[in-house]
N, C-alpha and C positions, 0 to 999 in steps of 0.2 A: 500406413499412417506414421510420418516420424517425429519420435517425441524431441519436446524442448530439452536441450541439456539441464538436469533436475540439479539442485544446489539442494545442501542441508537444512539450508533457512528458509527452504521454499517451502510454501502455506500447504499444509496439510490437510485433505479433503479427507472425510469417510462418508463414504454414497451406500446408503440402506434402501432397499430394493428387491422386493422379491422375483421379478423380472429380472432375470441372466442377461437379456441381450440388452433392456437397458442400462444395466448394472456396468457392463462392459465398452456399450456405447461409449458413457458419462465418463468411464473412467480411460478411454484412451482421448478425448475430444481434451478434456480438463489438462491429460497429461503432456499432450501437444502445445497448454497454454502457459507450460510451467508449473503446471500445480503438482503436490505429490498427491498419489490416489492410494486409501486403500477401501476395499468393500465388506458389506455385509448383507445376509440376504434377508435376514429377520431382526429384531430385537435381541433375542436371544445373542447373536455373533455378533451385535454391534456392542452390547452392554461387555462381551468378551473384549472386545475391539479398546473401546472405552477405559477399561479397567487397564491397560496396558497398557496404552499409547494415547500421546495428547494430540490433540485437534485443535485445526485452528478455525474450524467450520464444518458442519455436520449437513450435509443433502439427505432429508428423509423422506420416504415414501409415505402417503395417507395410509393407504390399502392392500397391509399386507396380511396376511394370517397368524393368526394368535396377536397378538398386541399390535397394536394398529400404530402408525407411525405419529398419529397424535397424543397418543396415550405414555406413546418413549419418550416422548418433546416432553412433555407435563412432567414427567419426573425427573428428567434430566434436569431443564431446569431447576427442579426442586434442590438439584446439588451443587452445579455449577453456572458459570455464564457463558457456555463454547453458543458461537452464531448458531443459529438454526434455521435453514432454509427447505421450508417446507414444499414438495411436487405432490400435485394430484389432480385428479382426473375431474375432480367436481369442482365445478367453475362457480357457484351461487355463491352470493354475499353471504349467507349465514355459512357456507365452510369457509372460507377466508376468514372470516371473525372467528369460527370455532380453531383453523390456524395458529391465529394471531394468539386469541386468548391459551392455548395450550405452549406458547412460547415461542413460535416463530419468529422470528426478524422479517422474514420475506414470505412470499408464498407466490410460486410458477404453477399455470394448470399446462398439465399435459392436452395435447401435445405441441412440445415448444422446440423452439429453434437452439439450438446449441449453444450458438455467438450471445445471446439473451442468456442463459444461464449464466455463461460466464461472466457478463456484464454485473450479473446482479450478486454473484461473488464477490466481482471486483467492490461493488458499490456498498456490502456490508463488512468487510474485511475493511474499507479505508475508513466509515464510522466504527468502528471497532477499536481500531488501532488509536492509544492515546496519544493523545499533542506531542508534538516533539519539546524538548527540554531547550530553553532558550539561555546558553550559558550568561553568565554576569561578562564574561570576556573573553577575546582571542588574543594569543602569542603570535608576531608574525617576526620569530629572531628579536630583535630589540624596542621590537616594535609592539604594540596592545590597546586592541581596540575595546575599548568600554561596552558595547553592544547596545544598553538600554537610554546611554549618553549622546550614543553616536562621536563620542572621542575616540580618536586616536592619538598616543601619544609615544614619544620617542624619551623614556628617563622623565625629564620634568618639562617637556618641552611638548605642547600640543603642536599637531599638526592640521592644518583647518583642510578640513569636508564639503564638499557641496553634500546638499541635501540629496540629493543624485548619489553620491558618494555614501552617504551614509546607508541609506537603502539596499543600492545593495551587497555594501559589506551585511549589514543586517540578516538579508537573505543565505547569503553565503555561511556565515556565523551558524544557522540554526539547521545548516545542511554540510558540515565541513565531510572534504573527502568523497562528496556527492555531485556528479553534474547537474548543473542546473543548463537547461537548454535557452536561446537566446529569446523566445517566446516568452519563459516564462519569469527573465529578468527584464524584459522591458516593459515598459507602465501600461502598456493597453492589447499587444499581444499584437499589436496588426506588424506585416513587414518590414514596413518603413521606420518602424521603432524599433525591432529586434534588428535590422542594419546599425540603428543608433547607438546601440550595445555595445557592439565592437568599439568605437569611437569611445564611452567613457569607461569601457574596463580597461582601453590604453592611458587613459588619464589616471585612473584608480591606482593601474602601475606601477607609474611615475613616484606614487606616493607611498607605496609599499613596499617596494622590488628594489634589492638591490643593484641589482643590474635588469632594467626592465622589458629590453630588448631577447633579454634569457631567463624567462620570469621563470622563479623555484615556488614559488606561493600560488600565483591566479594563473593557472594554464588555461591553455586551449583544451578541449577534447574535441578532437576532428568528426565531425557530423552531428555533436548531441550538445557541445554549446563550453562553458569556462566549467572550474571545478577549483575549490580550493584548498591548500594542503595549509594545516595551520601547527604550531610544535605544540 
């Protein structure tokens, strides 16, 4: 199985487990997904785990020997706020609420699908993560957009926006140096809109770009959509 090329800033799993082969399962499935893994097989190695190294999400077992994977959730939380996604084998409502109330975010019963795990990663890790910071404005060279205005001005001199325009410099603005794909700057996401795309980010250009046939600001990136470089 070959893993994804791992990055430094990639989200940091510790999978507690007293099962070895699912311990290892989880931890090459995750690692294929990008994530970084490391394990523990009890309480005991996680709390070691813990006290060293930070987490950006913690996969805990119900049902392990000596301290039970709800009873580690209950105190951890008592310290900090890392996600906690609880697996266990007991499917009733009252363990899911005993889950929940011991500090879970989630709770998966075994046995689950892989692709579902990581989905439900994905899905507490993006509530997790706070709002992006939406600056008061962008430099584009002598150019600077207001953001919450929707101006753009040149010195003392505004430049007028469609409301189109403004948008998604807006989006742009709150994601600088990030692609955004053409799906997800067009108003309703269907095809025929993200075609539209093309069409007013060469208009947007015209209004930003020095030379806008060689744009240094709103490029392309070939297959994933525009991306903005702002000073």
């Amino acid at each position: 199985m070959s893993h994804a090329q791992l990055t430094d800033d990639a989200p940091h799993i510790l999978v507690v487990d007293d099962d070895r082969r699912i311990r290892d399962l989880i931890k090459d499935f995750l690692a294929t997904h990008g994530f970084r893994v490391s394990t523990a097989s009890d309480a005991g190695q996680a709390r070691e785990q813990l006290a060293g190294l930070s987490f950006d999400l913690l996969v805990l077992d119900v049902m392990m020997p000596g301290e039970s994977g709800l009873e580690l959730a209950k105190s951890i939380r008592e310290e900090e706020d890392v996600p906690i996604l609880i697996l266990s084998a007991l499917a009733d409502p009252e363990h899911r609420i005993d889950g929940f109330e011991s500090g879970g975010d989630d709770y998966l019963v075994k046995p689950f699908e892989p692709r579902e795990l990581v989905l439900r990663i994905n899905s507490i890790l993006k509530r997790s993560t706070p709002p992006a910071q939406v600056p008061d404005e962008i430099k584009l060279a002598d150019l600077v957009f207001h953001v919450e205005r929707g101006e753009l001005r040149k010195g003392s001199e505004s430049i007028r926006l469609t409301t189109r325009e403004q948008e998604l410099l807006r989006l742009f603005a709150v994601r600088p140096g990030e692609p955004i794909s053409r799906s997800e700057l067009s108003q309703n996401g269907a095809d025929e809109s993200a075609r539209a795309v093309d069409v007013q980010i060469n208009r947007l250009r015209r209004k930003i770009e020095p030379d806008p046939s060689a744009p240094t600001y709103l490029q392309t990136v070939r297959g994933a959509g525009y991306i903005l470089y702002t000073d």
